[in-house]
C-alpha positions as CSV (number, residue, x, y, z in Angstrom):
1,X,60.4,103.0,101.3
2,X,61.1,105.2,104.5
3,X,64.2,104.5,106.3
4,X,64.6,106.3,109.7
5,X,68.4,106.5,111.5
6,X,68.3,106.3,115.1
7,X,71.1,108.0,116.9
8,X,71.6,108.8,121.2
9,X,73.7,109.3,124.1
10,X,76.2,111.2,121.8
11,X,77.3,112.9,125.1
12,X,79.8,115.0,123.7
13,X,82.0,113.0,121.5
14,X,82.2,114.6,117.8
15,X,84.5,112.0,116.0
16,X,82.1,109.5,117.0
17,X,79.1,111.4,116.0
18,X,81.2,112.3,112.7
19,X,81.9,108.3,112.3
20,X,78.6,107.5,112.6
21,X,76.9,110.2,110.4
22,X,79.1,109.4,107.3
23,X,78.1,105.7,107.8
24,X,74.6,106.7,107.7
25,X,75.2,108.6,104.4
26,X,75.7,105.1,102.9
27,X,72.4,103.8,104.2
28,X,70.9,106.7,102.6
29,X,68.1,107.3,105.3
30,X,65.7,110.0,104.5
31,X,65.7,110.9,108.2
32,X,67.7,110.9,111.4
33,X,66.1,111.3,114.7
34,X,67.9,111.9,118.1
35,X,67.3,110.3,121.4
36,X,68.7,112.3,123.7
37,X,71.8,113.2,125.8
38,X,73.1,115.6,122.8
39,X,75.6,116.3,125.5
40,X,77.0,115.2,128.7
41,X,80.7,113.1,129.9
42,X,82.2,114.4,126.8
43,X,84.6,116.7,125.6
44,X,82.9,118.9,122.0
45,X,79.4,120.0,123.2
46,X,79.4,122.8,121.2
47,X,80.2,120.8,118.5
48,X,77.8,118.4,119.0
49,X,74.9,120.8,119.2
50,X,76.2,122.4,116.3
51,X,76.1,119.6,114.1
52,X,72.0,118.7,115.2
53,X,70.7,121.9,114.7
54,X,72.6,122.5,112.0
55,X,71.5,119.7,110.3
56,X,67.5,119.8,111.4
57,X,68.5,116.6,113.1
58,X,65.0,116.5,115.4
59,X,65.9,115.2,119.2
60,X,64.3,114.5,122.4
61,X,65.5,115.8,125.5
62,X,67.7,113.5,127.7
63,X,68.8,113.4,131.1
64,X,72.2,115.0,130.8
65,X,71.2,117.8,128.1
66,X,68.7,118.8,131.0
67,X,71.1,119.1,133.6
68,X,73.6,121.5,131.8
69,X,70.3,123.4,131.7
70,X,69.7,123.3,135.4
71,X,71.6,126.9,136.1
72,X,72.2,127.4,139.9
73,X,69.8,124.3,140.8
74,X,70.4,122.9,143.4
75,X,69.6,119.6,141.6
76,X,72.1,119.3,140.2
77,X,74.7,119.8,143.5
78,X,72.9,116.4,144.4
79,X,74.3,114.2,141.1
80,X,77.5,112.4,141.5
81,X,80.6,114.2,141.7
82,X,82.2,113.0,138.1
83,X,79.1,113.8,136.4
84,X,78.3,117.2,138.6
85,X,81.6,118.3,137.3
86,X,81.2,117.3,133.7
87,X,77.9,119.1,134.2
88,X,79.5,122.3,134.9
89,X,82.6,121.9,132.6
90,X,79.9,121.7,130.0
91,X,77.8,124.6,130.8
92,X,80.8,126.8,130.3
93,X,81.2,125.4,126.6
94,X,77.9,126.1,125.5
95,X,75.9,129.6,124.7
96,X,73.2,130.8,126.6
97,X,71.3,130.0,123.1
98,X,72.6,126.4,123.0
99,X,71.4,125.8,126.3
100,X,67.7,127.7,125.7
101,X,68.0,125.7,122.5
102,X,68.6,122.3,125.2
103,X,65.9,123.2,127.1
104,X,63.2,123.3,124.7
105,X,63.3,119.8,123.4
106,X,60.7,117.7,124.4
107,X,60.0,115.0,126.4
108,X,59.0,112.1,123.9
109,X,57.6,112.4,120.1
110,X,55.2,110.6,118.5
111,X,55.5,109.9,114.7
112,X,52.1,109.7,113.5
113,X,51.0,105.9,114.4
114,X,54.3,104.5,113.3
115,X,56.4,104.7,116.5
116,X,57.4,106.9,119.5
117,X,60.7,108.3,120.6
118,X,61.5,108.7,124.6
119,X,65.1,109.0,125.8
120,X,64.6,106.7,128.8
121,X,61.3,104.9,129.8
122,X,57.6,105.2,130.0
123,X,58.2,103.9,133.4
124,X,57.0,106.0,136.4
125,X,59.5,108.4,136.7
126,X,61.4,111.1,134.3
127,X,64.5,108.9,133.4
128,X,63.9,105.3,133.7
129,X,65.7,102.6,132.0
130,X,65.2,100.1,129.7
131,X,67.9,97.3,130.0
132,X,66.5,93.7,131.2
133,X,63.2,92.2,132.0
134,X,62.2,93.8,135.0
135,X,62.8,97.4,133.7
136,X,61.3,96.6,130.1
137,X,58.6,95.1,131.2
138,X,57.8,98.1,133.6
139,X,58.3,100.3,130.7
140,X,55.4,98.4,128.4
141,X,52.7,98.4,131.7
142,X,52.8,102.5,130.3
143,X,53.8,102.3,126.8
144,X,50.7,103.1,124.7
145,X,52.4,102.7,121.4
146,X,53.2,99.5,119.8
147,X,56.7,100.7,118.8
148,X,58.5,103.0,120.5
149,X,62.7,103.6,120.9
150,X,65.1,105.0,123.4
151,X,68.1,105.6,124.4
152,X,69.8,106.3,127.9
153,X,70.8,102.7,128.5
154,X,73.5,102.5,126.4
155,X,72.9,99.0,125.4
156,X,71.6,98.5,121.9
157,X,68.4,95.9,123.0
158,X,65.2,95.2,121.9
159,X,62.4,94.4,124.0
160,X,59.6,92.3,123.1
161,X,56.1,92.1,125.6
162,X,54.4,89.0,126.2
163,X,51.5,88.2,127.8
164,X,52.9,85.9,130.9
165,X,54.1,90.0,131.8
166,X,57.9,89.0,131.3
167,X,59.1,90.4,127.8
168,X,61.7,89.4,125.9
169,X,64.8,91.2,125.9
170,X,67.4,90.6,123.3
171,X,70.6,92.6,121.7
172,X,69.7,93.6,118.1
173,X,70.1,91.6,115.6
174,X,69.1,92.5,112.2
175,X,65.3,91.5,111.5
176,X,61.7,92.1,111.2
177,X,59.7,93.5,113.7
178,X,56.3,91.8,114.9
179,X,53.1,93.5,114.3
180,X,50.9,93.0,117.5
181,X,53.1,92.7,120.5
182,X,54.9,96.2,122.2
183,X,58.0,96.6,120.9
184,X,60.8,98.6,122.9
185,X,63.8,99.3,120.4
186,X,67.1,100.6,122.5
187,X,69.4,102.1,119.8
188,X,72.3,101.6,122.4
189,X,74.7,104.8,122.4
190,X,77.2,106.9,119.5
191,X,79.4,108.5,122.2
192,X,79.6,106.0,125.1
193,X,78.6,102.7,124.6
194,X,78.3,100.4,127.5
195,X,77.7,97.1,125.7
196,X,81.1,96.0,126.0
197,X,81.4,97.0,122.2
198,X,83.4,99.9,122.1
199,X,82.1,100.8,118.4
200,X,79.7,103.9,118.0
201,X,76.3,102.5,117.4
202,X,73.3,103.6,115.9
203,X,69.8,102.0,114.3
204,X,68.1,101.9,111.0
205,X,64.4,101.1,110.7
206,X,62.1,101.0,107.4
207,X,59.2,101.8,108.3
208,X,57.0,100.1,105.4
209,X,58.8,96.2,106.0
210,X,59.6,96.9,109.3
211,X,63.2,96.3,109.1
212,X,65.2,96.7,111.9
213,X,68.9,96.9,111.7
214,X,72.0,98.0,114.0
215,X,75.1,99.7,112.9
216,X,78.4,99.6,114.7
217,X,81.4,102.1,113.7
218,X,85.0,102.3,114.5
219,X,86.4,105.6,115.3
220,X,89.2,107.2,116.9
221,X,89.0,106.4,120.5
222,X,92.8,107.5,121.7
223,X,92.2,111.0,119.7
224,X,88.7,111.4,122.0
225,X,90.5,110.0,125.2
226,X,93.2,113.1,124.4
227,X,90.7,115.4,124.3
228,X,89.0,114.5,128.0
229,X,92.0,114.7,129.4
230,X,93.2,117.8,128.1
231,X,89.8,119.4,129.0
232,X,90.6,118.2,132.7
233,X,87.7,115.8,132.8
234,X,87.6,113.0,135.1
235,X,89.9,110.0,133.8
236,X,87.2,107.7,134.2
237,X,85.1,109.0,131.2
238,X,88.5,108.6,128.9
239,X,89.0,105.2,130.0
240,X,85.4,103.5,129.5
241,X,85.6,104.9,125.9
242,X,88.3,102.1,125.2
243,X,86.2,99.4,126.8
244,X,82.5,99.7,126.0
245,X,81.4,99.9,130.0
């Protein structure tokens, strides 16, 4: 049997990306693929970079890992002010190889005929989302694959087509995945969740039954909190941590 971890949106936080990786261990996947947003809101970038390539982890690019990438753009000036100035904080952490390293993941992945991996949306559009029925069932009108998995969202949902055009969208529960109809898997977020679940999260998926199954982690949110602050990022990103929004 293959079993496949899905992790995203680790934006920074290294005890939850820590958390989640032993818990993994257990599950004893024989791969782990990333969805994006490596960095972004929080306060170890380095270390979070460190640990994918260190480990071969292979990852997509995602919004915020592209906009630490985005040197003098004038982009960037035009993204909210907390997030422009997590942006910068961020680029200042990182090595000019880190960031060439950032800027050379791709866009989405395919693995063989099994599934694809896209940190937002096949949506028109770079980074759409996938989070109720309007935006899932945009994202299937351009899927080609019959599985595919993101991130960006936050949420951990599943996303089912149908042929009446309105999908079903559903948190994850653990089960088996149909056969015919597009499937979008959301494998929610390790660093900042936003499902009211303030738990790291991440996905396993065998790829022979077609097992889907979501994993939720404790961690130490106070320790992370201390470390925003004392990096002098905005409060806001400390505070969400505590309440999964």
């Amino acid at each position: 049997m293959t079993k496949i971890a899905f992790i995203s949106d680790i934006h920074g936080n290294f005890d939850a990306l820590q958390a989640v990786m032993t818990a993994l261990k257990e599950e004893a996947c024989d791969l782990t693929l990333c969805l994006g947003d490596i960095v972004g809101y929080g306060p170890c970038p380095r270390e979070c970079v460190d640990y994918i390539r260190q480990n071969n982890i292979q990852a997509v690019l995602g919004n915020h890992d592209e906009y630490v990438t985005l040197l003098m753009d004038p982009r960037v000036e035009r993204l909210r002010e907390d997030i422009r100035i997590a942006i910068e904080w961020t680029q200042a952490q990182l090595s000019m190889d880190d960031l060439k390293w950032l800027a050379m993941l791709p866009f989405e992945m395919a693995a063989e005929d099994f599934f694809t991996i896209i940190h937002g949306s096949f949506a028109p559009g770079k980074w759409g989302y996938c989070l109720d029925e309007a935006t899932f069932g945009l994202n299937f009108k351009n899927q080609e694959a019959q599985l595919a998995f993101c991130g960006h969202s936050h949420s951990p949902l599943i996303g089912i087509e149908r042929s009446d055009g309105t999908p079903v969208v559903d948190y994850i529960r653990r089960c088996k995945l149909p056969e015919e109809e597009k499937i979008m898997v959301n494998v929610g977020s390790v660093g900042q969740p936003r499902d009211r679940d303030p738990r790291a999260c991440a996905v396993t998926y065998v790829v022979e039954t077609r097992e889907l199954k979501l994993h939720r982690v404790e961690y130490d949110i106070a320790a992370v909190q201390e470390k925003i602050r004392a990096a002098g990022l905005p409060e806001k990103f400390a505070m969400r941590l505590e309440i999964g929004r």
